[in-house]
C-alpha positions as CSV (number, residue, x, y, z in Angstrom):
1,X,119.8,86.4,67.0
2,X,122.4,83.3,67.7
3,X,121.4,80.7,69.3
4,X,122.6,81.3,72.7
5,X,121.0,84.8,72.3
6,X,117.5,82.7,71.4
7,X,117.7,80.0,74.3
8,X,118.7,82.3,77.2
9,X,116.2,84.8,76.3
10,X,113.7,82.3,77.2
11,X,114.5,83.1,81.0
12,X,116.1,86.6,80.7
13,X,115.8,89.8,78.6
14,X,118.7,89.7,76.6
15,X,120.5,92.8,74.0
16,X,120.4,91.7,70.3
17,X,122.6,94.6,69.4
18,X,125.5,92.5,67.6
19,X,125.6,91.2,64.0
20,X,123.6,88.3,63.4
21,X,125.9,85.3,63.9
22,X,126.3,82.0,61.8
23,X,124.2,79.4,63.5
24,X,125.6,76.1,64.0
25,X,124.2,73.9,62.2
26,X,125.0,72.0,58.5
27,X,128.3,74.5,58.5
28,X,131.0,72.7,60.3
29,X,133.7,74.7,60.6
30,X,136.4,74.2,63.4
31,X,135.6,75.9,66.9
32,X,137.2,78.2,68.4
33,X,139.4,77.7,70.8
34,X,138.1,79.1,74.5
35,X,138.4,78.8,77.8
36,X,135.3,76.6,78.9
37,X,132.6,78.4,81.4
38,X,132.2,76.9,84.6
39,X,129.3,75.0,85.2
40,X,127.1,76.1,87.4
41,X,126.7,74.5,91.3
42,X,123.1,75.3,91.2
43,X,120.5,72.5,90.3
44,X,118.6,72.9,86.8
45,X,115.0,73.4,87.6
46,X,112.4,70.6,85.7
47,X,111.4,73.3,83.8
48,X,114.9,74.4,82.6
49,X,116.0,70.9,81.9
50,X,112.6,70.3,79.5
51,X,113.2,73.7,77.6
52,X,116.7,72.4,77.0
53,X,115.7,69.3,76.0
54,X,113.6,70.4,73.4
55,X,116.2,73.1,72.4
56,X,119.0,70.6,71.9
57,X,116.2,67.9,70.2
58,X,115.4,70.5,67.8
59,X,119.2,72.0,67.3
60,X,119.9,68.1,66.2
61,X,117.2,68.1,64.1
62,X,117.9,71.3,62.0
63,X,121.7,70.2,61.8
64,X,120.7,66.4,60.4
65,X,122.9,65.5,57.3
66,X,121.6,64.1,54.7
67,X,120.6,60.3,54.9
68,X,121.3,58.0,57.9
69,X,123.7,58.9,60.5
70,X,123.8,59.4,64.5
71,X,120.5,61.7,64.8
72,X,118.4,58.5,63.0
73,X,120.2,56.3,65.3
74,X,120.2,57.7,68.6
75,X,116.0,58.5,67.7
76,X,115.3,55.1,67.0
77,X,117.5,54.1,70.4
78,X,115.2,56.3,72.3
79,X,112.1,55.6,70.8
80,X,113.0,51.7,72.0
81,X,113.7,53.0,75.6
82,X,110.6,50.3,76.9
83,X,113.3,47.7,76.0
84,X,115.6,46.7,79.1
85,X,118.3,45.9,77.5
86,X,120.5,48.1,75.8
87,X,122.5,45.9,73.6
88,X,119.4,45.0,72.0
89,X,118.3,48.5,71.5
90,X,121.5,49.6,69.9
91,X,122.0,46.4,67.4
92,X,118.5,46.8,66.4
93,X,118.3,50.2,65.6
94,X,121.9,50.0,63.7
95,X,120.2,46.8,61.6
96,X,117.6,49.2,60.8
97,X,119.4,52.0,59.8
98,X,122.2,49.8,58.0
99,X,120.1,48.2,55.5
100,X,119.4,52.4,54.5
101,X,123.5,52.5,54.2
102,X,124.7,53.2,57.4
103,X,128.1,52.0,58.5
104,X,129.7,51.8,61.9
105,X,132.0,54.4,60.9
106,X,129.6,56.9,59.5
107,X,127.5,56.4,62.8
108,X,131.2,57.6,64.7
109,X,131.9,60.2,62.3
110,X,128.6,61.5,61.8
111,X,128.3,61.5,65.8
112,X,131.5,63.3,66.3
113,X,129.8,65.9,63.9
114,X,127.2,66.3,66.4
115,X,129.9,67.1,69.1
116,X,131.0,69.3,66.9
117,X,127.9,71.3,66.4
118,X,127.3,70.8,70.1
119,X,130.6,72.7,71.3
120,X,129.6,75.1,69.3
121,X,126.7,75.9,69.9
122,X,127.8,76.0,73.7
123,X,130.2,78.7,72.8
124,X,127.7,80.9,71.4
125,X,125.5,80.0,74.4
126,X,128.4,81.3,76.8
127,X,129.5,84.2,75.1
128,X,126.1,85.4,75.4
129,X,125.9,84.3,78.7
130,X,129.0,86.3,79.5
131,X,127.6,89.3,78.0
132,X,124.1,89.0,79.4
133,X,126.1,88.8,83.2
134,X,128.0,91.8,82.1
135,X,125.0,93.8,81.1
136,X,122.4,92.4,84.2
137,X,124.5,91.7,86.5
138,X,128.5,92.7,87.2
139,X,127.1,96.3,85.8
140,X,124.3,96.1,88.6
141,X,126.8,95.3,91.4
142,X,129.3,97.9,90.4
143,X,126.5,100.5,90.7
144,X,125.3,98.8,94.1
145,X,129.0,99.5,95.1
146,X,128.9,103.0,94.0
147,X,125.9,103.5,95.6
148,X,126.7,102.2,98.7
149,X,130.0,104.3,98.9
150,X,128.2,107.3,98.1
151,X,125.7,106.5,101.1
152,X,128.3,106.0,103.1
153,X,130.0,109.5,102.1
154,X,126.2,110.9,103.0
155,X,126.1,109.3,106.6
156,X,129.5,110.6,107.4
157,X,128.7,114.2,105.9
158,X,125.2,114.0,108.1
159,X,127.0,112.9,111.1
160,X,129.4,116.2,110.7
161,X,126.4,118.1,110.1
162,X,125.0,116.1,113.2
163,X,128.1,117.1,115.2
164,X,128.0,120.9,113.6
165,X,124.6,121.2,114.9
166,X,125.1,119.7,118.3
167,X,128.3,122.4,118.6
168,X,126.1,125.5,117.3
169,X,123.5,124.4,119.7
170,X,125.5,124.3,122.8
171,X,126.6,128.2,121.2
172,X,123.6,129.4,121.0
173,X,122.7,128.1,124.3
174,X,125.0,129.6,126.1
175,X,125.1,133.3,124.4
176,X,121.4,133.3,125.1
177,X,122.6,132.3,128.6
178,X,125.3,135.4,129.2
179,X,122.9,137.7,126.7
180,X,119.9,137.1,129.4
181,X,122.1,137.1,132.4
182,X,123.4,140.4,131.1
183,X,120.3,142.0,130.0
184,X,119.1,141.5,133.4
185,X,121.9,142.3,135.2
186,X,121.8,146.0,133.2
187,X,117.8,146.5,133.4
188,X,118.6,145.9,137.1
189,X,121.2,148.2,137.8
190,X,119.7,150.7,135.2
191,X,116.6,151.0,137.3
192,X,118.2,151.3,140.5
193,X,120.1,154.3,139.3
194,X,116.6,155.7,137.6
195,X,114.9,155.3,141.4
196,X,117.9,156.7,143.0
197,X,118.3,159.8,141.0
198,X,114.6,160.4,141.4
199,X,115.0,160.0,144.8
200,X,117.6,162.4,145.0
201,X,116.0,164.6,143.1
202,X,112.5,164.5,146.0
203,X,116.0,164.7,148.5
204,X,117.3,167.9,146.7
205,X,113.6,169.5,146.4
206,X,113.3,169.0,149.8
207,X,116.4,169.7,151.9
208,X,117.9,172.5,149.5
C-alpha cells in the first residue's frame, strides 16, 4: 500500500488493487512531472491536521540520511520552540549539529532532499486521492444521474398511464351510460308490447 493509499485510508475506505508502489523515502529519484491538485477551500479539521502532523513527522523520520542534516536540525529548532527568539534557536541548534559535521550547505541540500521526498509523497497522495474520488464519488454521481433520469422516464410513463386511465374511465363511464339507458329503454318497450299483445289477446277472446 503507498503512502497516499495508507494516510487517506485513515478517513476513507480505499481499493488496494494496484502493485505495491516504491515508497518515498531514502530513494530519491526525480518526480514526475504532474499537474498539481487543487487545494482544497474547506478548513482541515484539528483532528486531520494532528493525523498529518504525525504522518509527515514520521515520513521525515523514516527518510532521515545518514548523520546530521535538516531532520536533526529542524527537531532541535522545534524542541527550542520556548525560546522567543528565533535567531537564537536556529544558530544554536546549527552549533550543535556542526560540531557533529554539519555544514550550511549540507543543511540546504539535505533540506531540498526533504522537498524532494515531500513532492513526492504528495503525488502519491493525490493520485490516490484522484482514484479514491473516482471510485466513491464521480462513480456515485453518475449513478445518481442515471437514476434520476430513469425516475424521471417513470413519472412521465405514470403520468401517460395517469392520462390512459383517466381516458378509459371517462369510456367506460359513458358506455355504461348508453348500455343502461339502452337496456332500459328496450325492457321498457319490450314490456309494453308483452302487455299489449296480452291484452289483445283478452280483446280477441272476447270480441271475436
Amino acid at each position: 500500500m503507498s503512502f497516499g493509499k495508507k494516510i487517506l485510508s485513515a478517513f476513507v475506505e480505499v481499493n488496494d488493487n494496484e502493485k505495491k508502489e516504491q515508497e518515498p523515502g531514502h530513494n530519491n529519484t526525480a518526480v514526475q512531472t504532474k499537474s498539481p491538485r487543487q487545494p482544497s477551500q474547506e478548513p482541515a479539521s484539528a483532528e486531520s491536521v494532528e493525523k498529518f502532523r504525525q504522518y509527515f513527522d514520521k515520513l521525515f523520520s523514516d527518510s532521515n540520511f545518514p548523520g546530521p542534516d535538516y531532520f536533526e536540525f529542524f527537531k532541535m529548532v522545534d524542541a527550542m520552540k520556548s525560546i522567543a527568539d528565533e535567531k537564537a534557536r536556529f544558530t544554536t541548534a546549527f552549533a550543535g549539529l556542526s560540531v557533529q559535521g554539519l555544514d550550511k550547505t549540507q543543511l540546504l541540500s539535505s533540506a531540498q532532499k526533504y522537498i524532494d521526498i515531500l513532492k513526492a509523497d504528495a503525488q502519491n497522495f493525490n493520485s490516490t486521492v484522484d482514484t479514491t474520488i473516482k471510485d466513491k464519488i464521480a462513480s456515485k454521481r453518475t449513478e445518481i444521474e442515471n437514476n434520476n433520469q430513469k425516475i424521471k422516464q417513470m413519472q412521465n410513463e405514470i403520468q401517460d398511464l395517469e392520462n390512459r386511465t383517466r381516458l378509459l374511465t371517462g369510456e367506460i363511464e359513458e358506455n355504461e351510460t348508453k348500455l343502461n339507458n339502452s337496456t332500459a329503454g328496450y325492457n321498457s318497450e319490450s314490456q309494453n308490447m308483452l302487455n299489449k299483445i296480452n291484452l289483445d289477446i283478452e280483446k280477441i277472446k272476447q270480441y271475436i
